[in-house]
mmCIF file as Biopython writes it, N, C-alpha, C and O atoms, coordinates in Angstrom:
data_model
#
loop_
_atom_site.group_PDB
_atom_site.id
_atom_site.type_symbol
_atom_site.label_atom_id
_atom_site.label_alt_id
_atom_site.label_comp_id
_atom_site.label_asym_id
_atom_site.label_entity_id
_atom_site.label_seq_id
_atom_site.pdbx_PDB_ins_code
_atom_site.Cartn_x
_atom_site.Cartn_y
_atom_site.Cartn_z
_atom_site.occupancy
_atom_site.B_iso_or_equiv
_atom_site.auth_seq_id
_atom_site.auth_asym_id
_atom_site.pdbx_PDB_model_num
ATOM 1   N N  . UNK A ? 1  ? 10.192  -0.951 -32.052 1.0 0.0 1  A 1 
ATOM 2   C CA . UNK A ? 1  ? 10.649  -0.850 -30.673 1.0 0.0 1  A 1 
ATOM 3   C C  . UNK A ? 1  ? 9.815   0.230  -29.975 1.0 0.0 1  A 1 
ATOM 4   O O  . UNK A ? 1  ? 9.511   1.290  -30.524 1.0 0.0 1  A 1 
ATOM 5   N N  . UNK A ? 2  ? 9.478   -0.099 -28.772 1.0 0.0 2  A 1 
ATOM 6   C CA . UNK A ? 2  ? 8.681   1.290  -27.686 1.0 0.0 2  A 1 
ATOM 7   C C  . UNK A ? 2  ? 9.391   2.314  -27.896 1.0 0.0 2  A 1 
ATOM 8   O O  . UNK A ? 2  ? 10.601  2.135  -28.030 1.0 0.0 2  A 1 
ATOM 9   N N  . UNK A ? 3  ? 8.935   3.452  -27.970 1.0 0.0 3  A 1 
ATOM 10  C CA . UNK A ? 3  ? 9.063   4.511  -27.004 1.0 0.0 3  A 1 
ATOM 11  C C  . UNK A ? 3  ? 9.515   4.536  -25.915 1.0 0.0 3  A 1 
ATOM 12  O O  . UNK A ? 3  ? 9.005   3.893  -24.998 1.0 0.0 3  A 1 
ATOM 13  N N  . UNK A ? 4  ? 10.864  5.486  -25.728 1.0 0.0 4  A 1 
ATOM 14  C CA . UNK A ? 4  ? 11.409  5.504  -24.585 1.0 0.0 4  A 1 
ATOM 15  C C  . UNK A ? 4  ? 10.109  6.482  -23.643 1.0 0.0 4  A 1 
ATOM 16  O O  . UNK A ? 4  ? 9.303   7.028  -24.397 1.0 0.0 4  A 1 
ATOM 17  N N  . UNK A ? 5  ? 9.860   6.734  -22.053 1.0 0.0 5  A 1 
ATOM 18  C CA . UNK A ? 5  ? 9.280   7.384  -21.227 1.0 0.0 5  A 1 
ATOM 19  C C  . UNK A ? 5  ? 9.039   8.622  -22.101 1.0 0.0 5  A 1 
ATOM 20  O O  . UNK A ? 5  ? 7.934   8.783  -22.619 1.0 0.0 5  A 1 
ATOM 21  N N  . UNK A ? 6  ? 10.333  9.767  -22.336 1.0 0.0 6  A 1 
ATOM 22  C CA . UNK A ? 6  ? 10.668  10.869 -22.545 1.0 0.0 6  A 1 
ATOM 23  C C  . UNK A ? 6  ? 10.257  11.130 -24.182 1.0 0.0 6  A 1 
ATOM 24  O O  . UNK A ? 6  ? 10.407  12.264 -24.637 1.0 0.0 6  A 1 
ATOM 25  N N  . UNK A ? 7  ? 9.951   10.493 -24.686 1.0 0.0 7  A 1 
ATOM 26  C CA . UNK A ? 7  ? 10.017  10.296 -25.687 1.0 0.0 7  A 1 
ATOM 27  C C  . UNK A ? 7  ? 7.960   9.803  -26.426 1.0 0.0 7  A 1 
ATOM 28  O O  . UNK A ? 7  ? 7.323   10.271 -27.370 1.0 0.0 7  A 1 
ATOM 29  N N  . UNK A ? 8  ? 7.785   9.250  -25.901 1.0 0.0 8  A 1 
ATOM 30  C CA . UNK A ? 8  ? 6.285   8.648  -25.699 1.0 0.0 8  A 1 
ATOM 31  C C  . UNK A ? 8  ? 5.580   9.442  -26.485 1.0 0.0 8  A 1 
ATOM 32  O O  . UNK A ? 8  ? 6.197   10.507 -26.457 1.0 0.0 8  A 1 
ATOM 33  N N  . UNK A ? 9  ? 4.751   9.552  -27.102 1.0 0.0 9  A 1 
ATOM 34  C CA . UNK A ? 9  ? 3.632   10.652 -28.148 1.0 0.0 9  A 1 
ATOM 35  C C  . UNK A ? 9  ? 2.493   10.730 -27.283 1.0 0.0 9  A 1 
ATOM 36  O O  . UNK A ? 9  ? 1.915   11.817 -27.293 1.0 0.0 9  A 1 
ATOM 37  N N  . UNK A ? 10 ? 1.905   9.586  -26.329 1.0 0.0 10 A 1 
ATOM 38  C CA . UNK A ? 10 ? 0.805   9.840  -25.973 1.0 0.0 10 A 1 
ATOM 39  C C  . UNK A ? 10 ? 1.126   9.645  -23.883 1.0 0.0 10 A 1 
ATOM 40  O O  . UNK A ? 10 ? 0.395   9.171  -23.013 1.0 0.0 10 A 1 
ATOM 41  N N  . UNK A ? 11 ? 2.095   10.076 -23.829 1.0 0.0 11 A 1 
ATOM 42  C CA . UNK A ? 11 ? 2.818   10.401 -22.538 1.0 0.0 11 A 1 
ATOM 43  C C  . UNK A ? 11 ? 1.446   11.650 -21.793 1.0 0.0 11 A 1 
ATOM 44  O O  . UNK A ? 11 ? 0.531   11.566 -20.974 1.0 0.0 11 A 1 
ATOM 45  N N  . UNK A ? 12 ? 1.848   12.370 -22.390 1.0 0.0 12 A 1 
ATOM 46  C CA . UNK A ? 12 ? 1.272   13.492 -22.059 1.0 0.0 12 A 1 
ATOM 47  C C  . UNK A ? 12 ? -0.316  13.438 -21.811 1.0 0.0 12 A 1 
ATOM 48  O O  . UNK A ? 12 ? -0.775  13.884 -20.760 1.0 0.0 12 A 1 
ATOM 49  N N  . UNK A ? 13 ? -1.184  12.854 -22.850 1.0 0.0 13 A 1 
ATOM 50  C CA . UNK A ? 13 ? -2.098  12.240 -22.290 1.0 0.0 13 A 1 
ATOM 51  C C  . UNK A ? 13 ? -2.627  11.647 -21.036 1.0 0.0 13 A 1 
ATOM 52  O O  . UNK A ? 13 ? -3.444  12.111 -20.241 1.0 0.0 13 A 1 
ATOM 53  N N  . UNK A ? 14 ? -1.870  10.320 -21.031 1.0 0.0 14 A 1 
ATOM 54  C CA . UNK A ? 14 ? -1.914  9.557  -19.710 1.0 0.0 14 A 1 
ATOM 55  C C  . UNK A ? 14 ? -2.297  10.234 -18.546 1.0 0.0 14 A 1 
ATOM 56  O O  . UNK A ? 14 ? -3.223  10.076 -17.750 1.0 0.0 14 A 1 
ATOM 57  N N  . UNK A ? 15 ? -1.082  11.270 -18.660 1.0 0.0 15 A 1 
ATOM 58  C CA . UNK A ? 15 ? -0.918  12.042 -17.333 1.0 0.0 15 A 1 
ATOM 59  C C  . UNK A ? 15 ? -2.061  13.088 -17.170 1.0 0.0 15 A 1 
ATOM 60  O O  . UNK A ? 15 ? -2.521  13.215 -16.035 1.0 0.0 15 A 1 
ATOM 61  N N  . UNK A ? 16 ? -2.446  13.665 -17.932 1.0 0.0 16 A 1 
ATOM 62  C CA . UNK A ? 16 ? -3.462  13.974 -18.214 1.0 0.0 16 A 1 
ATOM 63  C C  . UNK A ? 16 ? -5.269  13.630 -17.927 1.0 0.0 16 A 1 
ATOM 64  O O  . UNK A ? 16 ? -6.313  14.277 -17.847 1.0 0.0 16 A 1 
ATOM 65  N N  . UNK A ? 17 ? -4.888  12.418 -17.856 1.0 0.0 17 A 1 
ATOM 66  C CA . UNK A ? 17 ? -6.159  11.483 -17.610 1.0 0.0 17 A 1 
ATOM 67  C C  . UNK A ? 17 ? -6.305  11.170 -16.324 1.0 0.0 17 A 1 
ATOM 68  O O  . UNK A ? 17 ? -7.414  11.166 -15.790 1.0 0.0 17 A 1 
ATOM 69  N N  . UNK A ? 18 ? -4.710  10.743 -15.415 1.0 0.0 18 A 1 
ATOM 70  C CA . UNK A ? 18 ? -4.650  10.304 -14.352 1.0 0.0 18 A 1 
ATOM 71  C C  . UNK A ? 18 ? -4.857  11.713 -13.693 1.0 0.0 18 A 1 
ATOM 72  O O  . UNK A ? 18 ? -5.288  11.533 -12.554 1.0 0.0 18 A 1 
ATOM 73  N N  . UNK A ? 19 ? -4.718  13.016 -13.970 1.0 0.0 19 A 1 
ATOM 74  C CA . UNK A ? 19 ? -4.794  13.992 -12.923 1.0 0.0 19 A 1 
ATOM 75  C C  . UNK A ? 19 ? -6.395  14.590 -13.056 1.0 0.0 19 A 1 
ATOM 76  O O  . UNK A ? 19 ? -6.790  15.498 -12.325 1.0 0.0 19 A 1 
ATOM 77  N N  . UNK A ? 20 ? -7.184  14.000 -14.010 1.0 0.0 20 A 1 
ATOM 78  C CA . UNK A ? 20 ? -8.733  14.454 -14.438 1.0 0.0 20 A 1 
ATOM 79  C C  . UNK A ? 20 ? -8.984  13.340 -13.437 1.0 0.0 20 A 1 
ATOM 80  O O  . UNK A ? 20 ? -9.256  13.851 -12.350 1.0 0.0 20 A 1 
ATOM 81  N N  . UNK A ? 21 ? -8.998  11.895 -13.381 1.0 0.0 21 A 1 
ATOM 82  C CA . UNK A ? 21 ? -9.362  11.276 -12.478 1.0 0.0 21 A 1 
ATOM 83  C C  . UNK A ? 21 ? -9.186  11.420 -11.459 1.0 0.0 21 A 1 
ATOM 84  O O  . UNK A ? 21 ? -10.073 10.914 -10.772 1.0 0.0 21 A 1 
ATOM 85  N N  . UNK A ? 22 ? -7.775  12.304 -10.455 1.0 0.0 22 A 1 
ATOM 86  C CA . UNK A ? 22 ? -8.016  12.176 -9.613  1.0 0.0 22 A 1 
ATOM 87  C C  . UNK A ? 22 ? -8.797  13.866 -8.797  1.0 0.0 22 A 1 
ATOM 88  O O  . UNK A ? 22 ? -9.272  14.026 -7.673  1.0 0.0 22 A 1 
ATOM 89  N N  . UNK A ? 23 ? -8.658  14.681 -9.744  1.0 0.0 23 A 1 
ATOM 90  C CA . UNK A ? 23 ? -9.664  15.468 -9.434  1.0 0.0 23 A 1 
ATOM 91  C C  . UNK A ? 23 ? -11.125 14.947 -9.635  1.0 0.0 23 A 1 
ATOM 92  O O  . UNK A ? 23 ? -11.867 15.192 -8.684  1.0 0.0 23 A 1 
ATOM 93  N N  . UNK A ? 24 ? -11.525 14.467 -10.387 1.0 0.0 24 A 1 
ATOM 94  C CA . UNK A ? 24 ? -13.127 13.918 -10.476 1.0 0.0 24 A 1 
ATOM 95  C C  . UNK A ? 24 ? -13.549 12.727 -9.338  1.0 0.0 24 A 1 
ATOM 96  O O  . UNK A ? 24 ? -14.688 12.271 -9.241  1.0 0.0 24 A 1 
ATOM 97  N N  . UNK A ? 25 ? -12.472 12.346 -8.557  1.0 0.0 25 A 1 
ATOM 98  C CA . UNK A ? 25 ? -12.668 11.112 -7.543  1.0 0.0 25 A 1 
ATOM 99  C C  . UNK A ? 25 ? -12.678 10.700 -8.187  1.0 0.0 25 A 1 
ATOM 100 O O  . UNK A ? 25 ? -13.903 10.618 -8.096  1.0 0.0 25 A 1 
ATOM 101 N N  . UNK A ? 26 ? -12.380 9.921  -9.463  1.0 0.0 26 A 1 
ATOM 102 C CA . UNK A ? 26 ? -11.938 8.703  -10.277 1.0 0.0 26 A 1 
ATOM 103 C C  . UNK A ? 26 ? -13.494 8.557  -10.652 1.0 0.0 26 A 1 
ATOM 104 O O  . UNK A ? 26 ? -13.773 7.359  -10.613 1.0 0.0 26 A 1 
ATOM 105 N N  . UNK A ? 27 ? -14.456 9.229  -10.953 1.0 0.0 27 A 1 
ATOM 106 C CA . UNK A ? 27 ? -15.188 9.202  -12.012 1.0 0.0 27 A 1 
ATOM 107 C C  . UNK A ? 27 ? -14.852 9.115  -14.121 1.0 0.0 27 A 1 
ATOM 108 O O  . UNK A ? 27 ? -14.738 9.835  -15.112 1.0 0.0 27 A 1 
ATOM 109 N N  . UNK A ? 28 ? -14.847 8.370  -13.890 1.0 0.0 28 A 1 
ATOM 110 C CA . UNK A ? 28 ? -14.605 8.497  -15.622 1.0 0.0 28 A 1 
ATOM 111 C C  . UNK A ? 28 ? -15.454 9.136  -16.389 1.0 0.0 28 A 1 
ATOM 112 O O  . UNK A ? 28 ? -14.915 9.645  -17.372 1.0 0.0 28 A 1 
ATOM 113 N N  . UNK A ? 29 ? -16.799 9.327  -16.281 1.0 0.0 29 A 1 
ATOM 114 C CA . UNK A ? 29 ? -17.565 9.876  -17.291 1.0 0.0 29 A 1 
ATOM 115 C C  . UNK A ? 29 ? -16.905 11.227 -17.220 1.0 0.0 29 A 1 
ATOM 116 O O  . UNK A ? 29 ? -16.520 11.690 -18.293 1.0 0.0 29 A 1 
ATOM 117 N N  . UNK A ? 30 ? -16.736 11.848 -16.257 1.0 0.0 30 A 1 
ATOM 118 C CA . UNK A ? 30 ? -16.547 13.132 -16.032 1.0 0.0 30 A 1 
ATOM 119 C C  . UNK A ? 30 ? -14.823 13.404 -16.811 1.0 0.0 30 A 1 
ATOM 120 O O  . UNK A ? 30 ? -14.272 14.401 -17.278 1.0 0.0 30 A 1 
ATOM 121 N N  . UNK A ? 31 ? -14.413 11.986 -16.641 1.0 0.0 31 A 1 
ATOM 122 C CA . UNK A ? 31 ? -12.783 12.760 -18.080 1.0 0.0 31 A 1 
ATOM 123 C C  . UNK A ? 31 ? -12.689 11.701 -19.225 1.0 0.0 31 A 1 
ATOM 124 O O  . UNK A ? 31 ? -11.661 11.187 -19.666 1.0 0.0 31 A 1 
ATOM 125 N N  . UNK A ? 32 ? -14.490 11.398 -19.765 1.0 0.0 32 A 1 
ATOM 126 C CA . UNK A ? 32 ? -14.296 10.815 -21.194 1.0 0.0 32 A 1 
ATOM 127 C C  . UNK A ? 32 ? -13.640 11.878 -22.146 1.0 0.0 32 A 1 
ATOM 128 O O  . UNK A ? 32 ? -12.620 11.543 -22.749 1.0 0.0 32 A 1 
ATOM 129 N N  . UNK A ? 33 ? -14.103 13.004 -22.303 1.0 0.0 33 A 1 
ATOM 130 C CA . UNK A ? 33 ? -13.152 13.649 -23.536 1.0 0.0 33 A 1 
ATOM 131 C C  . UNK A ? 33 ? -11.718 13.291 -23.390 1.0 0.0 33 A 1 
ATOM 132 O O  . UNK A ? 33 ? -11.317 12.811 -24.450 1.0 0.0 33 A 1 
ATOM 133 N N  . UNK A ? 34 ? -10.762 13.342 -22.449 1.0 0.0 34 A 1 
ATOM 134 C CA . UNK A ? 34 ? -9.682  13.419 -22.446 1.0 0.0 34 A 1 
ATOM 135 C C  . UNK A ? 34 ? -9.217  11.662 -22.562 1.0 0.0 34 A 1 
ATOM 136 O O  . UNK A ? 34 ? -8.042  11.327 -22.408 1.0 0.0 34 A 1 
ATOM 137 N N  . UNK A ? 35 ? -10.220 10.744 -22.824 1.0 0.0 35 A 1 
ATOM 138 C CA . UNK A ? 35 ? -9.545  9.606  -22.898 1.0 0.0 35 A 1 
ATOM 139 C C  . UNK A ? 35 ? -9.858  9.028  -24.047 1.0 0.0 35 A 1 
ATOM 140 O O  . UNK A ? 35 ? -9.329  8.019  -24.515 1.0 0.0 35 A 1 
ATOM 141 N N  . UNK A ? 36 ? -11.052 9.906  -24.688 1.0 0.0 36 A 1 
ATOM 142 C CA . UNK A ? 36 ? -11.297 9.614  -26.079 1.0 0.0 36 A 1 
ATOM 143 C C  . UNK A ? 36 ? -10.015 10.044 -27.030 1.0 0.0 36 A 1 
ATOM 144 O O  . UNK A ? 36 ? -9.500  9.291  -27.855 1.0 0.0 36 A 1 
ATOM 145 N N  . UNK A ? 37 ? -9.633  11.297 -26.776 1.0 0.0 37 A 1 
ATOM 146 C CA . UNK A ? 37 ? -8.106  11.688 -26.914 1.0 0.0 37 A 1 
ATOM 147 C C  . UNK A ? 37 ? -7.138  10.773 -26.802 1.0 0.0 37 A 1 
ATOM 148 O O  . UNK A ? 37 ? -6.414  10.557 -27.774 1.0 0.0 37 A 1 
ATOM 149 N N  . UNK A ? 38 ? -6.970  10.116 -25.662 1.0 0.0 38 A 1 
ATOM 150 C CA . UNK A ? 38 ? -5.858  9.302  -25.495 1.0 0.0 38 A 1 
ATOM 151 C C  . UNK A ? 38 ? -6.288  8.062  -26.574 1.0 0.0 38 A 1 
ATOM 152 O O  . UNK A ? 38 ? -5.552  7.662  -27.476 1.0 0.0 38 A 1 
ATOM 153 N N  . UNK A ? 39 ? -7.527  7.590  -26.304 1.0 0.0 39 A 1 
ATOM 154 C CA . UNK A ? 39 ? -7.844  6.300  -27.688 1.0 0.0 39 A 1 
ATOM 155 C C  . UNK A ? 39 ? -7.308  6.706  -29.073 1.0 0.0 39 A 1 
ATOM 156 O O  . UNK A ? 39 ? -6.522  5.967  -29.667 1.0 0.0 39 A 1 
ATOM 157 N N  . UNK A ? 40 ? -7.754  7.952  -29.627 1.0 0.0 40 A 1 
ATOM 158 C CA . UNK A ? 40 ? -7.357  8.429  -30.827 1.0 0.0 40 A 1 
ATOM 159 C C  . UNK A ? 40 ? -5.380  8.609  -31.091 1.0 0.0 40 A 1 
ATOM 160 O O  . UNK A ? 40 ? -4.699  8.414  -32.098 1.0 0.0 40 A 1 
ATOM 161 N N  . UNK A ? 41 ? -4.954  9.099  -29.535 1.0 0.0 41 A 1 
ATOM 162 C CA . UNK A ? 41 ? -3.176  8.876  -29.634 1.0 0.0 41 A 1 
ATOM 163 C C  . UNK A ? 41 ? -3.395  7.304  -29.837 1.0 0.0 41 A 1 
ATOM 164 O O  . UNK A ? 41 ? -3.536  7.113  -31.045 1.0 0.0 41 A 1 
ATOM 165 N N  . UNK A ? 42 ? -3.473  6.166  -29.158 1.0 0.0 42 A 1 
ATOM 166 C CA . UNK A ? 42 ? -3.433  5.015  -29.105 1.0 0.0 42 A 1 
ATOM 167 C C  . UNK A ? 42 ? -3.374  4.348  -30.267 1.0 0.0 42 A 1 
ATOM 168 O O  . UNK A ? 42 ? -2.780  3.323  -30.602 1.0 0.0 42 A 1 
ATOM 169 N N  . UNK A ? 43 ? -4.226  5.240  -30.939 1.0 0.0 43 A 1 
ATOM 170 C CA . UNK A ? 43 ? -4.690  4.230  -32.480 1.0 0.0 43 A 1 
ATOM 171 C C  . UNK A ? 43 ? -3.946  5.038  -33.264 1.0 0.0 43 A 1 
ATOM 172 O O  . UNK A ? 43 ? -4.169  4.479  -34.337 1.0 0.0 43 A 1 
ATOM 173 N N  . UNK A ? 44 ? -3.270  5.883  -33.516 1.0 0.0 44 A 1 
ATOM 174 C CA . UNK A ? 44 ? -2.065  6.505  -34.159 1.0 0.0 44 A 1 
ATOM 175 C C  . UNK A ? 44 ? -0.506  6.059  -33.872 1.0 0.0 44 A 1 
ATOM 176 O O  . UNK A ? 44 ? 0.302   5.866  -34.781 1.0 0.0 44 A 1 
ATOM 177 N N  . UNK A ? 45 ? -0.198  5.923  -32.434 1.0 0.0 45 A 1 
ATOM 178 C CA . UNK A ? 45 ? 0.694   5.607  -32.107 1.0 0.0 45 A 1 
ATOM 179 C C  . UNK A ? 45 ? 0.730   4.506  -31.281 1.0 0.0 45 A 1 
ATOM 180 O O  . UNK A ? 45 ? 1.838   4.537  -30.747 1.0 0.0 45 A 1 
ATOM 181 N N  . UNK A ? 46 ? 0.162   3.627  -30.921 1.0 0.0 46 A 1 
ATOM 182 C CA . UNK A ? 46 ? 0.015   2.546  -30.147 1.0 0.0 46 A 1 
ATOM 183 C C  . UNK A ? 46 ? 1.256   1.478  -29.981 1.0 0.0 46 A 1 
ATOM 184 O O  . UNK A ? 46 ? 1.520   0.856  -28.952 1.0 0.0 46 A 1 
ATOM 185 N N  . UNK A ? 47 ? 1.848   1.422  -31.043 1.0 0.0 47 A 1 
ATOM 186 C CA . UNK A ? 47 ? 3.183   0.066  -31.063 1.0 0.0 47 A 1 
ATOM 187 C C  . UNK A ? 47 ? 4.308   1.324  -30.711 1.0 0.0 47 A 1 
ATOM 188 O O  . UNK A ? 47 ? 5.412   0.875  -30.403 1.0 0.0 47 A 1 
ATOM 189 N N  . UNK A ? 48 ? 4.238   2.348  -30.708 1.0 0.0 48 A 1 
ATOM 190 C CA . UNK A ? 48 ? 5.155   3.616  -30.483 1.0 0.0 48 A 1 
ATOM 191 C C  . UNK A ? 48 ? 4.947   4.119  -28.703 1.0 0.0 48 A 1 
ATOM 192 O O  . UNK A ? 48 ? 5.851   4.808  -28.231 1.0 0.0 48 A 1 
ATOM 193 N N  . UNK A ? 49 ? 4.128   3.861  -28.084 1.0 0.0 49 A 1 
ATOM 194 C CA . UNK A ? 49 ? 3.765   4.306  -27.042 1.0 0.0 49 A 1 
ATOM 195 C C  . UNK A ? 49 ? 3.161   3.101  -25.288 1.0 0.0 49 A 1 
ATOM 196 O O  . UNK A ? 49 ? 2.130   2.491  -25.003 1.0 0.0 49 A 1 
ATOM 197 N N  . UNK A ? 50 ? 4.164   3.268  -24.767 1.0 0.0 50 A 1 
ATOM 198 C CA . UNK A ? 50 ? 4.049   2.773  -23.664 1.0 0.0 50 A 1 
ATOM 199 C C  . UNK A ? 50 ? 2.932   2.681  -22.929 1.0 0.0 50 A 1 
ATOM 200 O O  . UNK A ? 50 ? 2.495   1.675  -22.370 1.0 0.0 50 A 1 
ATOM 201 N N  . UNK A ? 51 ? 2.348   4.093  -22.954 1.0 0.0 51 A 1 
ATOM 202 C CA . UNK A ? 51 ? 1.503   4.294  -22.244 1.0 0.0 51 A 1 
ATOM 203 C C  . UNK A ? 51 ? -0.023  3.579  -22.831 1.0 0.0 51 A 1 
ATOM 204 O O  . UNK A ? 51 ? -0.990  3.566  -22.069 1.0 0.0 51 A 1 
ATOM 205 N N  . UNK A ? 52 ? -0.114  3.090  -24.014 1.0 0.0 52 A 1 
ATOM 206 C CA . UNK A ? 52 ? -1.092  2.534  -24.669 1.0 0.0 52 A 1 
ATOM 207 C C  . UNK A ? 52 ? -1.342  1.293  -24.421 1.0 0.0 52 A 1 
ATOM 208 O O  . UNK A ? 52 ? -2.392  0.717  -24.707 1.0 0.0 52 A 1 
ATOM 209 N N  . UNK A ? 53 ? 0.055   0.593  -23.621 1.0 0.0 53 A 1 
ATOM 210 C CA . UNK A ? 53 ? -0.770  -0.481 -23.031 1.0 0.0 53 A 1 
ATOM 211 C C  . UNK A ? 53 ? -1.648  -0.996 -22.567 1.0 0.0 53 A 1 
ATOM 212 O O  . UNK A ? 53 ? -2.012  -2.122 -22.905 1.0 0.0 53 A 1 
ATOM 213 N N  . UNK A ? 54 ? -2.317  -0.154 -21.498 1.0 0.0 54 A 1 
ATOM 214 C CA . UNK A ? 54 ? -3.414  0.055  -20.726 1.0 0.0 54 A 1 
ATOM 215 C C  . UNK A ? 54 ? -4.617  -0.179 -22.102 1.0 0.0 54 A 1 
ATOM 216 O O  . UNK A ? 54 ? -5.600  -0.822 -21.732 1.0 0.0 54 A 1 
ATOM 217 N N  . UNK A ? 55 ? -4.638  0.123  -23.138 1.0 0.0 55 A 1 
ATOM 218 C CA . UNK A ? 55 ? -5.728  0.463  -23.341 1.0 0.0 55 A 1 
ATOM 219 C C  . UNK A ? 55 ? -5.902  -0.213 -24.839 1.0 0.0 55 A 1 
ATOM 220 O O  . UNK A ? 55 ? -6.670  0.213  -25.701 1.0 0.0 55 A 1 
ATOM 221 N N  . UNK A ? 56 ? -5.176  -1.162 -24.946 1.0 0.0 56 A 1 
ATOM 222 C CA . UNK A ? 56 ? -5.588  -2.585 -25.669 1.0 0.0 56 A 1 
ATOM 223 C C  . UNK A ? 56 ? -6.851  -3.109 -26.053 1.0 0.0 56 A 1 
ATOM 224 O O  . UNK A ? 56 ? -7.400  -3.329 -27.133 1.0 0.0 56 A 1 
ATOM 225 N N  . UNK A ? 57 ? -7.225  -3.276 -24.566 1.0 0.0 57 A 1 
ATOM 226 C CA . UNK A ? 57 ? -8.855  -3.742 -25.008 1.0 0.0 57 A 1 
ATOM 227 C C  . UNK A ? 57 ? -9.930  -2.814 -24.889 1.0 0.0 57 A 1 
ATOM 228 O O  . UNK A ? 57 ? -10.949 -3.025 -24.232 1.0 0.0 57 A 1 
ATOM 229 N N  . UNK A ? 58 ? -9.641  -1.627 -25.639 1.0 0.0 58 A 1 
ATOM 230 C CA . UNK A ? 58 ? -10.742 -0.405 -25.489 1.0 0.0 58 A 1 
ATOM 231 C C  . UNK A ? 58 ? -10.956 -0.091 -26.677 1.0 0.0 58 A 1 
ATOM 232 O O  . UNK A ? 58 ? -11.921 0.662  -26.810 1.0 0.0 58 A 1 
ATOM 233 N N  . UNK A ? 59 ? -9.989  -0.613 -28.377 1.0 0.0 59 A 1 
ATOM 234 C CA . UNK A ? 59 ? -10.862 -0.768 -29.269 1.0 0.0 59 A 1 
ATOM 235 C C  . UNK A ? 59 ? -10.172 -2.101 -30.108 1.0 0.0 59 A 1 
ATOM 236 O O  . UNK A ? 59 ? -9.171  -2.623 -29.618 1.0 0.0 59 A 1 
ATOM 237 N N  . UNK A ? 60 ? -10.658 -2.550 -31.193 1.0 0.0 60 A 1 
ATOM 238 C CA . UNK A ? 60 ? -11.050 -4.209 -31.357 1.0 0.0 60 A 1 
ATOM 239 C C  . UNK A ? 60 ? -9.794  -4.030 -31.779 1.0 0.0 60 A 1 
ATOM 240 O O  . UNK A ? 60 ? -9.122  -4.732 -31.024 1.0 0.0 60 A 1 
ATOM 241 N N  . UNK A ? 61 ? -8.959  -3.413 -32.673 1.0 0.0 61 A 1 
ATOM 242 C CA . UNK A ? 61 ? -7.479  -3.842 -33.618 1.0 0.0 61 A 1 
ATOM 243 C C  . UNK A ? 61 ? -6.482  -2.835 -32.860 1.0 0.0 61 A 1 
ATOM 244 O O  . UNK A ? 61 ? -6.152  -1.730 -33.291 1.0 0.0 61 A 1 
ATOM 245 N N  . UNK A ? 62 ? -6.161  -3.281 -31.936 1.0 0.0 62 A 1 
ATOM 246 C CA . UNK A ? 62 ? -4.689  -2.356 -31.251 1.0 0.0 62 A 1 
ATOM 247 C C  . UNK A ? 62 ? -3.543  -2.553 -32.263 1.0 0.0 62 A 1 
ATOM 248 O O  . UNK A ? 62 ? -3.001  -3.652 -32.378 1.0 0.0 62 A 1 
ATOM 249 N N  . UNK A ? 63 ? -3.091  -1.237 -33.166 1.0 0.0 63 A 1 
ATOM 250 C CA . UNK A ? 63 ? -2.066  -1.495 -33.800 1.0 0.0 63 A 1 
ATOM 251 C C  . UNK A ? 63 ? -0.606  -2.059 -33.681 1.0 0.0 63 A 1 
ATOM 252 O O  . UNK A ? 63 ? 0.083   -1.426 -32.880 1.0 0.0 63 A 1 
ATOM 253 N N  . UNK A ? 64 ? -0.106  -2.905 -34.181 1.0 0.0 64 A 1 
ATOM 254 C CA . UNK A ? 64 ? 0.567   -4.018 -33.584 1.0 0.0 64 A 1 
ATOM 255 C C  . UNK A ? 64 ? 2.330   -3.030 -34.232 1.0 0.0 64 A 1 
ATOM 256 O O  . UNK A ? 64 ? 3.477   -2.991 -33.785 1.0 0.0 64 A 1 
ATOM 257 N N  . UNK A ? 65 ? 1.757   -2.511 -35.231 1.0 0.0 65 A 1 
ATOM 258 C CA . UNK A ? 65 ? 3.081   -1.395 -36.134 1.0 0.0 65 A 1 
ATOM 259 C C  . UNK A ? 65 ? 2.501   -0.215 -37.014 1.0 0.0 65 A 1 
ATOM 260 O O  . UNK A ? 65 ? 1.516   -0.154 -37.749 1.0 0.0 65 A 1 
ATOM 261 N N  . UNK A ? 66 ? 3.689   0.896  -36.593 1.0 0.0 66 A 1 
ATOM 262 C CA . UNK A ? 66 ? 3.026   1.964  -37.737 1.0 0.0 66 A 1 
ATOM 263 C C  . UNK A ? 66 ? 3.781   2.145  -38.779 1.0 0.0 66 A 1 
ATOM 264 O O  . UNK A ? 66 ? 4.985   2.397  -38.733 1.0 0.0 66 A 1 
ATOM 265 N N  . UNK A ? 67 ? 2.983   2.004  -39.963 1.0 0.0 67 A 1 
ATOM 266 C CA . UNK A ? 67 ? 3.297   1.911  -40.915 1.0 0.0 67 A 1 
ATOM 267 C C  . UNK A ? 67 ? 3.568   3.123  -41.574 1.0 0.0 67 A 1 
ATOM 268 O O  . UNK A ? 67 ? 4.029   3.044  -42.712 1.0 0.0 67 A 1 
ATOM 269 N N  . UNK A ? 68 ? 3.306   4.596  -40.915 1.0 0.0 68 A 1 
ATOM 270 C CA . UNK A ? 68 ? 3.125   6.343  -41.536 1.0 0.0 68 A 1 
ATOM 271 C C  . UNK A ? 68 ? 4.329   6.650  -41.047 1.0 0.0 68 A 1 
ATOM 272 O O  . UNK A ? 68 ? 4.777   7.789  -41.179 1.0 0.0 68 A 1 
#
């Protein structure tokens, strides 16, 4: 089952990313570290985290369950 909002592991991230983008004018190169971060939450917690939706097709096996 998801992650509730409050609850999310890679919550904090997201938000994180969205406030680097909108200081950078939504340049991305300029907040790859912080989304390489969020890929690495994603692929740890991905079937645990809401916010990982988004980011499915950013590497080939989006974990479907965690098994740790």
């Amino acid at each position: 089952m998801p992650a509730s909002k409050s609850t999310d592991p890679c919550k904090k991230l997201a938000c994180q990313i969205q406030a680097c983008l909108q200081e950078n004018r939504y340049q991305e190169a300029k907040c790859q570290e912080v989304i390489n971060l969020m890929l690495k939450c994603c692929e740890k917690y991905g079937a645990k985290s809401n916010c990982c939706d988004g980011f499915k097709d950013m590497w080939k096996e989006f974990p479907k369950t965690n098994s740790q």
